[in-house]
N, C-alpha and C positions, 0 to 999 in steps of 0.2 A: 613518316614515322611508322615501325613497326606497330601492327597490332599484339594488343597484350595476350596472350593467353591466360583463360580461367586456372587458377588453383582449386580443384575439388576439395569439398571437407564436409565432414558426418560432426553434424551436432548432435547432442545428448541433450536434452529438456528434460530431467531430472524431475519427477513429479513425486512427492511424498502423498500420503494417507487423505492429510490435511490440506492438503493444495500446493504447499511450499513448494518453491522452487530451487534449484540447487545450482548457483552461481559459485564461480571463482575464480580466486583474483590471476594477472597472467607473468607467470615468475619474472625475475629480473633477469634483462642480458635478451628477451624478447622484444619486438616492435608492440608499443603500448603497453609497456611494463606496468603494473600496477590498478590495469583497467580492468572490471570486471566482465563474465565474458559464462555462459553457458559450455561445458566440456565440451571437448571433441578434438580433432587435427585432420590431417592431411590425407586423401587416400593413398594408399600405397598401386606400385601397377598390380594389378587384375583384381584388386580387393573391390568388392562392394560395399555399399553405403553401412550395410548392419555389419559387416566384417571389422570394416576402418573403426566401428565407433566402437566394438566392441573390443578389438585393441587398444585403443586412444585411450581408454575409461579403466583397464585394469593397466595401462604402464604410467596415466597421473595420478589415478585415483584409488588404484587397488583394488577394484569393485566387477564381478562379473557381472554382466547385464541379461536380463530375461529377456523379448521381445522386441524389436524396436523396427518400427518402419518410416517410411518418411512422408513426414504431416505438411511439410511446405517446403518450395525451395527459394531461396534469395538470392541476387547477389551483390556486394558492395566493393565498391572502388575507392582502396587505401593507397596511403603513396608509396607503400612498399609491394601490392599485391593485390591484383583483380582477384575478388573470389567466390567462390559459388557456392552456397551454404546447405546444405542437405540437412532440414533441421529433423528432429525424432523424437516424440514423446516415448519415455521409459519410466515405465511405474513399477518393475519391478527388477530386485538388484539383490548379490548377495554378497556378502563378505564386509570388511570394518573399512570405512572411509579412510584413507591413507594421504595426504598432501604429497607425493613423490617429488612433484617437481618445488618443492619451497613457497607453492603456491597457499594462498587462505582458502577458506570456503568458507560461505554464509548460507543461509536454506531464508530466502525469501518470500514473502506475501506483497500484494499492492497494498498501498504505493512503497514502492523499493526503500531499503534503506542505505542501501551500498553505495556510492558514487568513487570514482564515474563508469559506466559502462561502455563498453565498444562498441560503438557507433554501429556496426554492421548488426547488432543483435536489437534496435531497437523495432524493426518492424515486427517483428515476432511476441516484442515484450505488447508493446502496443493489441495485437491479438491476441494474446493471456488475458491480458489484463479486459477486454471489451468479452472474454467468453465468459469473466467472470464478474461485469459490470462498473468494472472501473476505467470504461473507456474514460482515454484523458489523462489517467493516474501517474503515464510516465513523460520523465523530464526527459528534456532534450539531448544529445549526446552533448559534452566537451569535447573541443577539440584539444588534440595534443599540445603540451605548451614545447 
């Protein structure tokens, strides 16, 4: 069996004033429609991590992004896509929150209130939530029905 190749991708960890975090849901017509899911996408060739996220974030979200570097990498084996998560705290953002792609967004505290989450992003939630003492706080992924 072939080996799979990683898909690279620039997450966005959306950090508000207050702590919140900025989740959202994943349009329909994608794998895990409806799960929620920290921004980001795909890098493009010769983009770097703060390049991809900074495209990614003004073509769903509308939003230009201040600083963003990369705070942890992941990665998770879906059955559509090995992939490898470049995640990035971003605390500072300018322009009005835009849904582009049909998508929701919620601005989150632990314990979460959105379900269900994409599975790839809960190691990370898990380390939010223990830098802010709620280790534990999050629930398990669901799998896709």
């Amino acid at each position: 069996m072939a080996e799979r190749r990683h898909t690279e991708v620039a997450v966005g960890i959306l950090i508000r004033e207050d702590g919140a975090l900025l989740l959202s849901s994943r349009p329909e017509g994608k794998p895990y429609a409806g799960y929620w899911e920290f921004p980001g996408g795909k890098l493009e060739a010769g983009e770097s991590v703060e390049q991809a996220l900074r495209r990614e974030l003004d073509e769903e979200l509308g939003v230009t992004i201040g600083a963003a570097e990369v705070w942890r990498v992941t990665e998770h084996d879906y059955p559509h896509a090995l992939v490898r998560l470049h995640w990035c705290k971003v605390r500072q953002w300018s322009g009005e929150f835009e849904m582009r792609e049909g998508q929701r967004m919620a601005w989150q505290q632990f314990p979460l209130t959105v379900s269900p989450v994409l599975p790839g992003a809960f190691p990370v939630l898990d380390w939010l939530a223990a830098e802010r003492g709620f280790a534990g706080a999050v629930l398990q992924p669901a799998e896709p029905a």
